[in-house]
Structures are given as C-alpha cells and as structure tokens.
LOFIMAR-98252 format. One record per residue (C-alpha): x, y, z. Coordinates in nm, 3 decimals. Example, Ala and Ser with C-alpha at 12.3 -4.5 7.8 and 13.67 -1.06 7.14 Angstrom:
<atoms>
<u=1.230, v=-0.450, w=0.780>
<u=1.367, v=-0.106, w=0.714>
</atoms>
This chain:
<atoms>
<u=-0.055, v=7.846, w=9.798>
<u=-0.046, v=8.190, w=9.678>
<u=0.242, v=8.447, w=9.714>
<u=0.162, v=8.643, w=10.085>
<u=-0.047, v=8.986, w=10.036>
<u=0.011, v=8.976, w=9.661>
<u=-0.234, v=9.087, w=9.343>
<u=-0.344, v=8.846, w=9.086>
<u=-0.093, v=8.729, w=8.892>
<u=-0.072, v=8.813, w=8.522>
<u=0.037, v=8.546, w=8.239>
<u=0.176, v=8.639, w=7.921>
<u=0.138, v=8.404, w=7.672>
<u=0.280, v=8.413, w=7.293>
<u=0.302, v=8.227, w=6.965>
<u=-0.025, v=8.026, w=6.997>
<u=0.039, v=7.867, w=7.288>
<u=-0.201, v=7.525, w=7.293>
<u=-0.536, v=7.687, w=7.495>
<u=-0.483, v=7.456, w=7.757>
<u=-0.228, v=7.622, w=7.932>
<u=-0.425, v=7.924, w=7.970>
<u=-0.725, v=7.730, w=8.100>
<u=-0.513, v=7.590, w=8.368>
<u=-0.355, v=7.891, w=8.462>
<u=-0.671, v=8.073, w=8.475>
<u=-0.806, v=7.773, w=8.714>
<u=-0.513, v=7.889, w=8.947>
<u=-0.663, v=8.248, w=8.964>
<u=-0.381, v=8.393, w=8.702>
<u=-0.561, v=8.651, w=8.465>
<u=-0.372, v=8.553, w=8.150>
<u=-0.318, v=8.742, w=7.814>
<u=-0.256, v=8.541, w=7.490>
<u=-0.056, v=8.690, w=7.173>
<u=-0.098, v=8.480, w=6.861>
<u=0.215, v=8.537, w=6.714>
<u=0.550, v=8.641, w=6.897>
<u=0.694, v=9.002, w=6.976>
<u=0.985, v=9.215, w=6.933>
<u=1.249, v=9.288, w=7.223>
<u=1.102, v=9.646, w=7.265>
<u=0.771, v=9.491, w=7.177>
<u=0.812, v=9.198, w=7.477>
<u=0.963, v=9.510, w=7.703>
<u=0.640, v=9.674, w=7.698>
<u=0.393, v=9.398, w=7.697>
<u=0.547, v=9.244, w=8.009>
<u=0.470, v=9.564, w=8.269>
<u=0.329, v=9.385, w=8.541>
<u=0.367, v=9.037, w=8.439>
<u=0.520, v=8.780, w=8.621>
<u=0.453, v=8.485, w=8.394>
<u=0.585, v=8.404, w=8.070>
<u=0.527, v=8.147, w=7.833>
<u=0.710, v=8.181, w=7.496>
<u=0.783, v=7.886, w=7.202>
<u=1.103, v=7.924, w=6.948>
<u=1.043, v=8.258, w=6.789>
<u=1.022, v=8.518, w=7.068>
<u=1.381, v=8.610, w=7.205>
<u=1.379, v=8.646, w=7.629>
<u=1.733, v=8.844, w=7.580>
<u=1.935, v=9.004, w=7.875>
<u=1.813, v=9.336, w=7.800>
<u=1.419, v=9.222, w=7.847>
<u=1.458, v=9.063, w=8.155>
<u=1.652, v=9.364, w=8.309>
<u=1.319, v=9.561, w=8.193>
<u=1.071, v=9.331, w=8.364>
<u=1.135, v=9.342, w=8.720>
<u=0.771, v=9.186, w=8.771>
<u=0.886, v=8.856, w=8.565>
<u=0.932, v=8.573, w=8.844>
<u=0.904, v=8.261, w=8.593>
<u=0.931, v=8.176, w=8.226>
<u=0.798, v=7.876, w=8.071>
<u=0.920, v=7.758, w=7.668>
<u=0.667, v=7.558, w=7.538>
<u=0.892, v=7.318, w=7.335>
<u=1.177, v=7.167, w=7.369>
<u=1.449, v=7.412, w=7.316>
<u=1.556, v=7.715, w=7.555>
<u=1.828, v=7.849, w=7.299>
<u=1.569, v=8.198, w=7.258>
<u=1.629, v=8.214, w=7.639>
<u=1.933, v=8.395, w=7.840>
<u=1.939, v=8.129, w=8.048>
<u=2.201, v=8.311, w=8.277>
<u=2.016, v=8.643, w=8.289>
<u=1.716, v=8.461, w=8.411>
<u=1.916, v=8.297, w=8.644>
<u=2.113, v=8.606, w=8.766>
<u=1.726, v=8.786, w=8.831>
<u=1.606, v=8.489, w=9.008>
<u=1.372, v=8.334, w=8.751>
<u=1.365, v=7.972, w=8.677>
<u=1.258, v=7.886, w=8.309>
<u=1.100, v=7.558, w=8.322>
<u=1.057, v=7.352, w=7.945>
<u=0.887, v=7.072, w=7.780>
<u=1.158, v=6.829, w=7.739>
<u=0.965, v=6.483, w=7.653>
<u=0.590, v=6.619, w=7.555>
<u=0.699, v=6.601, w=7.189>
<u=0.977, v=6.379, w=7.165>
<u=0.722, v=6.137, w=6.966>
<u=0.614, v=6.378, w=6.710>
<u=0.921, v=6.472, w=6.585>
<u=1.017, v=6.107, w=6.617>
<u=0.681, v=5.996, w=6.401>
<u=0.812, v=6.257, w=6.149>
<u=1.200, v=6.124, w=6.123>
<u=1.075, v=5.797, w=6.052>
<u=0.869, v=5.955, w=5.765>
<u=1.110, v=6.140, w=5.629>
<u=1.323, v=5.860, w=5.595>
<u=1.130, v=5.666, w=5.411>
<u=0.997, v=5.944, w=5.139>
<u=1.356, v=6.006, w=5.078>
<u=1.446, v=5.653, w=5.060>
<u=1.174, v=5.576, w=4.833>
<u=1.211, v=5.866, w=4.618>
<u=0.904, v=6.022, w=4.662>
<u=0.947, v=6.388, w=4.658>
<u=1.100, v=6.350, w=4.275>
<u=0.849, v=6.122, w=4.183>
<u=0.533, v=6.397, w=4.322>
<u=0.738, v=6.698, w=4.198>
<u=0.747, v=6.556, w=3.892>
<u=0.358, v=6.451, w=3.860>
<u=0.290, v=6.807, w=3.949>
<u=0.456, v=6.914, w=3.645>
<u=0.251, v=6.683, w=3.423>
<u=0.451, v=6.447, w=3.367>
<u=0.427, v=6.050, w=3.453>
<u=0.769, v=5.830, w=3.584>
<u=0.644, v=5.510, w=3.721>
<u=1.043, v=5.392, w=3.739>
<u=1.196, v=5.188, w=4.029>
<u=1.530, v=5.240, w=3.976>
<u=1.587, v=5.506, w=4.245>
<u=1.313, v=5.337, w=4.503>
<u=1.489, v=5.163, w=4.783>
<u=1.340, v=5.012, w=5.073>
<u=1.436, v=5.076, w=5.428>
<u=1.430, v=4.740, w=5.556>
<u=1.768, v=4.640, w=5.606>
<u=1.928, v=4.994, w=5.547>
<u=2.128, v=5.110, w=5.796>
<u=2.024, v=5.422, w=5.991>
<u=2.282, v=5.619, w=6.144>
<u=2.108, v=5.860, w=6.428>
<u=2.351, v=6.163, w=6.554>
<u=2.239, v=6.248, w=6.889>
<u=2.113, v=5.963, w=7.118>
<u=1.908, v=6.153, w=7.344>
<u=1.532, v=6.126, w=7.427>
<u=1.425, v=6.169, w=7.057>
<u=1.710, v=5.976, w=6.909>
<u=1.621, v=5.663, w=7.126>
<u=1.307, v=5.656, w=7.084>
<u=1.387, v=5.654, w=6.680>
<u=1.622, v=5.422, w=6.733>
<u=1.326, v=5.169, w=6.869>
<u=1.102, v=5.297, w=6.564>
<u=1.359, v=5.227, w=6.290>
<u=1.474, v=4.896, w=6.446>
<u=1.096, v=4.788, w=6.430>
<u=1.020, v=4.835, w=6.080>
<u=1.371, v=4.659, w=5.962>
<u=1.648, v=4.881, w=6.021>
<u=1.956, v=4.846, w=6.146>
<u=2.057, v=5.129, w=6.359>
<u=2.404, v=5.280, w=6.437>
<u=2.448, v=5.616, w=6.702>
<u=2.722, v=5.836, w=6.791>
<u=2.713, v=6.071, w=7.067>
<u=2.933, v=6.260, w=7.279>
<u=2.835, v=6.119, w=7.580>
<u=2.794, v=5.733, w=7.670>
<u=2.414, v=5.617, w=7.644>
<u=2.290, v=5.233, w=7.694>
<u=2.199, v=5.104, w=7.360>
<u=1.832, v=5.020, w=7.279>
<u=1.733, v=4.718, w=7.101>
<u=1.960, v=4.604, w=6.867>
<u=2.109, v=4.980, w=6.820>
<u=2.504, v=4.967, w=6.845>
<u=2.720, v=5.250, w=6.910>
<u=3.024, v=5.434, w=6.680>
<u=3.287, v=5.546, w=6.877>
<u=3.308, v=5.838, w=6.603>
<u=3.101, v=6.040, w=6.403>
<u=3.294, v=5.950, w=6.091>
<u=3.256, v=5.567, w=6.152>
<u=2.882, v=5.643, w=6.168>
<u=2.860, v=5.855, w=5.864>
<u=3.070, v=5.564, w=5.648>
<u=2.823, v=5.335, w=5.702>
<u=2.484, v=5.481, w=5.710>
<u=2.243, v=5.474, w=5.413>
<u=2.023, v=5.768, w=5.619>
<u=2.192, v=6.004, w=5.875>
<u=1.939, v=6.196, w=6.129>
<u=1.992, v=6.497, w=6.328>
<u=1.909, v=6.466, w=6.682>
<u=2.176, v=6.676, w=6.884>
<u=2.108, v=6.969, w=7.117>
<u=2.175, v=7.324, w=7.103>
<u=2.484, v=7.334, w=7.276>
<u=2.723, v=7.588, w=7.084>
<u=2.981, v=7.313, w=7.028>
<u=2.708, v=7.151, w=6.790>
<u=2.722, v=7.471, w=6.545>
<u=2.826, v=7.349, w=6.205>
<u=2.856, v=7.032, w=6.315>
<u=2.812, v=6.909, w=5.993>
<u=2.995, v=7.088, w=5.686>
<u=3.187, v=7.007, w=5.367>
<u=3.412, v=6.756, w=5.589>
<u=3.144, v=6.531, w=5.725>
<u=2.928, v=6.499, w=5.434>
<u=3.226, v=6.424, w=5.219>
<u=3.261, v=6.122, w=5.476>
<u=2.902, v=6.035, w=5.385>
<u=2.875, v=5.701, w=5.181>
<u=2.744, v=5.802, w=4.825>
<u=2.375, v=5.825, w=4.777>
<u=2.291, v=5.831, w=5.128>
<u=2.029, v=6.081, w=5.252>
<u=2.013, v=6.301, w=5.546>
<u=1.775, v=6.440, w=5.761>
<u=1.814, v=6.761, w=6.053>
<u=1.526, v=6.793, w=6.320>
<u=1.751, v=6.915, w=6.551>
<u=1.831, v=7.274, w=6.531>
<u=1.955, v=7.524, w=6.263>
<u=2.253, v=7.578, w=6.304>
<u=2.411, v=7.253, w=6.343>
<u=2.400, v=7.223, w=5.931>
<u=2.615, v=7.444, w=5.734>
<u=2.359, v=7.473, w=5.438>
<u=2.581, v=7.579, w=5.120>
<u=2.790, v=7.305, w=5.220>
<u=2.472, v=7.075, w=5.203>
<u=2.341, v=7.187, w=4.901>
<u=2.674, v=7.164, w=4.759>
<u=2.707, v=6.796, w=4.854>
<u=2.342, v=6.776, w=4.675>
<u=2.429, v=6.904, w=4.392>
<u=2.733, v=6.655, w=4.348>
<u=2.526, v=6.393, w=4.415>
<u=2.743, v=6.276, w=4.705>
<u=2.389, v=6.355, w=4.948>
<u=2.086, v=6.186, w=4.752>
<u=1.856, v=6.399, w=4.917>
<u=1.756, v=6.611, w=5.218>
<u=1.473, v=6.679, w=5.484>
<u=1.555, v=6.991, w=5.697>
<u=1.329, v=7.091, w=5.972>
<u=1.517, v=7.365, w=6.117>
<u=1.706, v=7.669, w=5.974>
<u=1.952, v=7.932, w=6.108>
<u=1.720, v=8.243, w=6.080>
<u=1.378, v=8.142, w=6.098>
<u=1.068, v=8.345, w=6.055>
<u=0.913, v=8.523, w=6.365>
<u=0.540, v=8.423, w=6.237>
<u=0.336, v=8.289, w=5.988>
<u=0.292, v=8.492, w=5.639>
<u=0.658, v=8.576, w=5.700>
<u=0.916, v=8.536, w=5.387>
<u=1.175, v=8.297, w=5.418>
<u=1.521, v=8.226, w=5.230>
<u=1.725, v=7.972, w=5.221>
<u=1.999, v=7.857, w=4.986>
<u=1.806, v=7.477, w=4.957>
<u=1.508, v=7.652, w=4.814>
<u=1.398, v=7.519, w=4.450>
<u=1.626, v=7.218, w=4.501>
<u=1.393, v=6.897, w=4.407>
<u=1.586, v=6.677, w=4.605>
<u=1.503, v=6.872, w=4.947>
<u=1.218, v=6.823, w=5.136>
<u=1.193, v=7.167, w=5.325>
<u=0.869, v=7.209, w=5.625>
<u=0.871, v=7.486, w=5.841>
<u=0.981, v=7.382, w=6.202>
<u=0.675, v=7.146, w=6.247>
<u=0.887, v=6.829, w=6.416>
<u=0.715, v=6.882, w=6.758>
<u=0.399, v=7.079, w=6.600>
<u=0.103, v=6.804, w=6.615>
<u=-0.182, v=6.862, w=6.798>
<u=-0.140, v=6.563, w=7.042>
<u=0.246, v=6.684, w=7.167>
<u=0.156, v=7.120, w=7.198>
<u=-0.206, v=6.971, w=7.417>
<u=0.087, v=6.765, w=7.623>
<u=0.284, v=7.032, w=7.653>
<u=0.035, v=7.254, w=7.763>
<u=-0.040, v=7.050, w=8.010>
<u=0.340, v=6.966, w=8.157>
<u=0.485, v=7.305, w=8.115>
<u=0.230, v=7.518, w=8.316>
<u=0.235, v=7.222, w=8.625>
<u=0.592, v=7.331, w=8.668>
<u=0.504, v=7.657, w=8.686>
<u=0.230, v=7.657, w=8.913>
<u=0.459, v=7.410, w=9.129>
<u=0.708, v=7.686, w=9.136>
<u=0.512, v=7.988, w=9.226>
<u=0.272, v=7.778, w=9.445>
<u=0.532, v=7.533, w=9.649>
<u=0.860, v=7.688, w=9.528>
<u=0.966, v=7.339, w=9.348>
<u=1.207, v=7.373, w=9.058>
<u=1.170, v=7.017, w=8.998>
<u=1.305, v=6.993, w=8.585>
<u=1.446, v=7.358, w=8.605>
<u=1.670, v=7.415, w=8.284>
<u=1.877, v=7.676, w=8.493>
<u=1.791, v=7.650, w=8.860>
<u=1.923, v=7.446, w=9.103>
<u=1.630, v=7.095, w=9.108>
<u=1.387, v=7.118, w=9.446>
<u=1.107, v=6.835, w=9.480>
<u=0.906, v=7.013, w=9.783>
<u=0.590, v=6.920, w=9.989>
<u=0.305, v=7.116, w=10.069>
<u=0.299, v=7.271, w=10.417>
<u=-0.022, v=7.376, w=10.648>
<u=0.026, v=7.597, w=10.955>
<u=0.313, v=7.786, w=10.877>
<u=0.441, v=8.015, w=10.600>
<u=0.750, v=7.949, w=10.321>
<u=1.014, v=8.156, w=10.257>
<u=1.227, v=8.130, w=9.983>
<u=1.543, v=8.307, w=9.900>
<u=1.727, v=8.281, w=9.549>
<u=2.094, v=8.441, w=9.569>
<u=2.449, v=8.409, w=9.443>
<u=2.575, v=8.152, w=9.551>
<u=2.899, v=8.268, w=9.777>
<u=2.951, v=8.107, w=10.131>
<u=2.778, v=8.269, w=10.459>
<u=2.477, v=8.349, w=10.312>
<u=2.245, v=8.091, w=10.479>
<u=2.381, v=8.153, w=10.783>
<u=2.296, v=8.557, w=10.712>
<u=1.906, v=8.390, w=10.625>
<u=1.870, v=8.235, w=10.972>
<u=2.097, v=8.495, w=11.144>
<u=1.808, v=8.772, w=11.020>
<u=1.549, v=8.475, w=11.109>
<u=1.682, v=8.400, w=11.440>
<u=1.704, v=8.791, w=11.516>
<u=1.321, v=8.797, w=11.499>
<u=1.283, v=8.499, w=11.703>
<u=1.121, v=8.285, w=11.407>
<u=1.110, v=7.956, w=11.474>
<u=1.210, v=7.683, w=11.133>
<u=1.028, v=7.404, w=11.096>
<u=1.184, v=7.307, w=10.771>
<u=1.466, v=7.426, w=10.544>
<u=1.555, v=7.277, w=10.201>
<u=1.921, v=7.438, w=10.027>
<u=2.049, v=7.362, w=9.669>
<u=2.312, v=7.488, w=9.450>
<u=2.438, v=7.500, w=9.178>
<u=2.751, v=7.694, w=9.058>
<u=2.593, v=8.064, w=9.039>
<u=2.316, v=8.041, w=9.227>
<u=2.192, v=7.928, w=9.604>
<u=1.837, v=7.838, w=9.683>
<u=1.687, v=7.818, w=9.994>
<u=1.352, v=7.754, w=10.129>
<u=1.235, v=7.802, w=10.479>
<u=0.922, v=7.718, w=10.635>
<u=0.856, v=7.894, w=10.940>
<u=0.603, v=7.916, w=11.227>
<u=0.245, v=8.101, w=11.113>
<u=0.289, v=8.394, w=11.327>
<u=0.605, v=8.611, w=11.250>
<u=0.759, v=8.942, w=11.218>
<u=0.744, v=9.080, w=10.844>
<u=1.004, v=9.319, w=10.851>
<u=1.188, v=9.012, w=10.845>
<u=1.126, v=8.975, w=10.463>
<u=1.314, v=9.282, w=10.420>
<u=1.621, v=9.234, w=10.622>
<u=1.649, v=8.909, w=10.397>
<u=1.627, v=9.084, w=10.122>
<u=1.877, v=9.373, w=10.200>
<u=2.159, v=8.988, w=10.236>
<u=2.395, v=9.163, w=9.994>
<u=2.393, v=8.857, w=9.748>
<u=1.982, v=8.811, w=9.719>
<u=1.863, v=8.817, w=9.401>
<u=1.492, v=8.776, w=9.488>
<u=1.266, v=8.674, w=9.791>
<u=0.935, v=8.523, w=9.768>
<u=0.703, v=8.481, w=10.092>
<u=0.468, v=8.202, w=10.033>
<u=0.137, v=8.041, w=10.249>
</atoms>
C-alpha cells in the first residue's frame, strides 16, 4: 500500500540508528536521510521540511514546538525503549502515532544488571582501581558472593522479570515491589512495600518507568532504609535517583557501592562533557547509557521498530502505539482505505459516513477505536469514488489528519 497520489516518502533518521532500519525503509521505496548524532529543536525544525518519518533514540527532544513546525511529520519511531524525549500528547493532538521498541533490548540491559551485581558484590571496581594505581590487594575481606544474597528488583516489568529469572538461576533469592500487581516468576516473591524490599536486600536494582511519579523515587529516605553495606544499581532512568543523596549515602558507607546507567542531564552526543556529582567516587561504577546499547538488541530494534511503521503508513495499524488508540488491520484488494484521526467528541463518525454516504460511497469495512483524546477510524471503501470526498472529511471540525490509502 502506498498513500493515494503521494511523492516518495522521506525518513529522517538520527543518533546512529542500527543501518538496518534504513535498509528496510529504503526496500519500501522511502528515500531516507541518516544523522549520526542528534539535533537541536531549531536544528530538528529545519531538517524535518518535507519529512514524514522520524526515527529518533534518547537524546533528540520531539517537543511541542517541533511538531507544530513539521506539518509533513505523519509518524515517529524511538528506537529504544523510552518515549520520555517525546510529547506524546502533541503527537497525538497532530495525528501522529509514535511507535517504540519495548522488548528488543530488554535482555541487554538485563545481561548488564546481572553484571553489575556481581562486580559490586565482589568488589571489583576497588580492587581494578586500585591495580591501576600500582598497587597490589589480593584481600577477601570485602568479596562476597551472590549466591544466596538476596536481590531486591524495583520495577517488575519486562526487564525486571526477566532479571528476576537470571538472578534466581545463578543462586539468588529475589524479592520485587511494584506499584502494580505482577505474577511472580520462579521463586521471586513480592513486598507489599518498597521499604520492606529495601530492609532486606543485599543488592537493590532500578527497573521502573518514566512515569513522573517515579522522579526521586529514591532519596535520603529510602536509602537510609537500605540494610548497611548493600549495593545499588539504576538502569532505569535518570531521574528516578536523587544523586547527592546517593553519594551522600556512599560516602557514609550506608550504600557499599553504586552502578548508575542513567543520569538527569545527559549528553546530546559522543565527545560531549559530562558532570555529575558521583564522578571520582571509587565506589561507583559510572557507563554512559549503554543498558540497551549491544549490537544484538539496536539490529532487533531496527528491525521491530520500522515494521510498525511501515504497518502504519502502509495498512494504517497502530498495533503497539505508545499514544494511539491499538488497530490490528488486514490488507485489502479492490477497494481503497480511508482513515481519519480526530478528537475524540461524539457525532463525528456519523459526520465520516454522513460526508461518505453524500457521495454515494459504498463501505465495505470500517474499524473505530478510542481512546480518551483521540478517535480513529478506518474505512475501506469501493475502488471507484468521488475525491472531493477526502476534503469534506477533512473540513469534520474535529479532524486532526486524513490519510487516503490503496
């Protein structure tokens, strides 16, 4: 399917996007421009004239303002897990869905909690900064194994479940809070508060979303709550972690040590300087967003995030939207798609087929959903028809966008 009477698409892709995505894109006849690193607001304003795709990691902000100056945009894809860079309501409001990766790398940043664990746990990073310096300490006496530790996981989502299973299988025993009721895996048992968790874990890990009632989730309080000596590790996102009050409970010694993945203000590129109030601590292992950044989970994501896509534009399925209302659809032959994205307010399908019926166009399918701002609706209709109908639908006073498709 291609959009009725339209150009060749045009893909903007940023932040070194894995290849594959453009390759498949390109396959689908969408001329496609890659940017290696990511791009201002007024930068992104002018580089997206004429683009209606966009595919975008964690750096590159899609604000309010840039989607109000790219009237071409009809889709944005973030290639990672996260869609806090993305006004998810502006998009919505201009009619574009914003598809993500929300599984592709749930086992890289899994493989590298489990790692972290035990380098802390074992005392590593002391034990390496220390060699570097020249100077030898073979001692055991702050080495502990992680077989039979407990691990207490904050966030039992996707990743957190699936670390859950890792940790249980090389000897751990596991213990979760979250906010919402998920089964247990394994052996894993659940805390019916955060404070029960953090009393009896010997490692704490970060797996919560970026929902705005996670920002400094964990401050002076909660890692006063820790049990002594325990370590603690955030692969979630930035803010969740109010870092003085981290380092603070480093320096005491109440936190052992630290692995943190994710930072407040982060860097827009590579080469970039970066500050943070852990820095020079040798008890903090510090990397530089790289949970999901393996070569095996961007080559997956490549792969799942531009499918969506090209299931949007090409069928009009939102299957996995972040901020549309979800439509599985099949592929039609004979007859011609119409879809219509509005506010969602009552009477306005019954304006689409009133402006339909008015130009004697017979439906052989329609598919609605909703959600609480918006309406979609897709209508297939007969092969031959009256296009002045596309813009009576589009004068409804509560469209946001129409697409005609084949």
């Amino acid at each position: 399917m291609a959009e009725l009477n339209a150009p060749p698409r045009r893909a903007l892709l940023l932040e070194s996007i894995h290849p594959k995505a453009s390759e498949r894109f390109e396959r689908a006849g969408i001329q496609v421009e890659r940017v290696r690193g990511s791009l201002s607001e007024d930068e992104l304003i002018e580089r997206l004239e004429g683009v209606s795709l966009l595919g975008i990691r964690s750096k590159t902000q899609l604000t309010r303002r840039v989607i109000e100056a790219a009237p071409d945009l009809e889709v944005a894809g973030a290639f990672c897990i996260g869609t806090n860079q993305i006004d998810l309501d502006a998009c919505l409001d201009h009619g574009i869905p914003v598809f993500n990766a929300p599984y592709a790398n749930t086992r890289s940043v899994v493989e590298l909690a489990l790692a972290q664990i035990i380098i802390l746990m074992r005392n590593v990073l002391e034990k390496s900064t220390l060699l570097h310096s020249g100077e030898w300490r073979k001692s055991a006496g702050t080495a502990r194994e992680v077989r039979g530790k407990t691990l207490g996981i904050v966030g039992y989502g996707n990743i957190g479940a699936q670390l859950s299973i890792l940790a249980e299988g090389i000897g751990m025993q596991v213990r979760y809070y979250d906010v919402i009721d998920k089964l247990a895996l394994g052996n894993a048992r659940a805390c019916r508060t955060l404070e029960e968790l953090l009393e009896r874990s010997d490692a704490v890990s970060v797996h919560v979303d970026g929902s705005r009632h996670n920002h400094h989730l964990f401050g002076a309080r909660e890692f006063s709550m820790m049990k002594d000596g325990a370590v603690f590790i955030n692969l979630s996102r930035g803010f969740v972690v109010d870092l003085q009050a981290l380092k603070d409970a480093l320096e005491s010694g109440k936190v052992r040590s630290a692995a943190v993945d994710v930072f407040p203000q982060e860097p827009r590129g590579d080469g970039s300087g970066f500050e943070s109030p852990l820095q020079g601590m040798p008890n903090v292992l510090l990397t530089p967003h790289i949970g999901g950044s393996t070569e095996e989970a961007q080559e997956k994501i490549a792969g799942f995030v531009p499918d969506k896509i090209l299931n949007y534009l090409e069928l009009g399925s939102t299957s996995i939207s972040v901020n549309f209302p979800n439509l599985q659809l099949p592929g039609i032959e004979g007859a011609h798609r119409l879809a219509h994205i509005h506010r969602n307010v009552p009477g306005v399908l019954a304006d689409i087929n009133k402006a339909l019926a008015d130009r004697n166009l017979n439906i052989t399918g329609q598919y609605l959903k909703t959600n609480e701002r918006v309406g979609y609706v897709i209508t297939d209709v007969e092969s031959n028809y009256d296009e002045r109908v596309v813009g009576e639908l589009r004068a409804i006073p509560e469209t946001h966008r129409v697409r005609v498709l084949y």
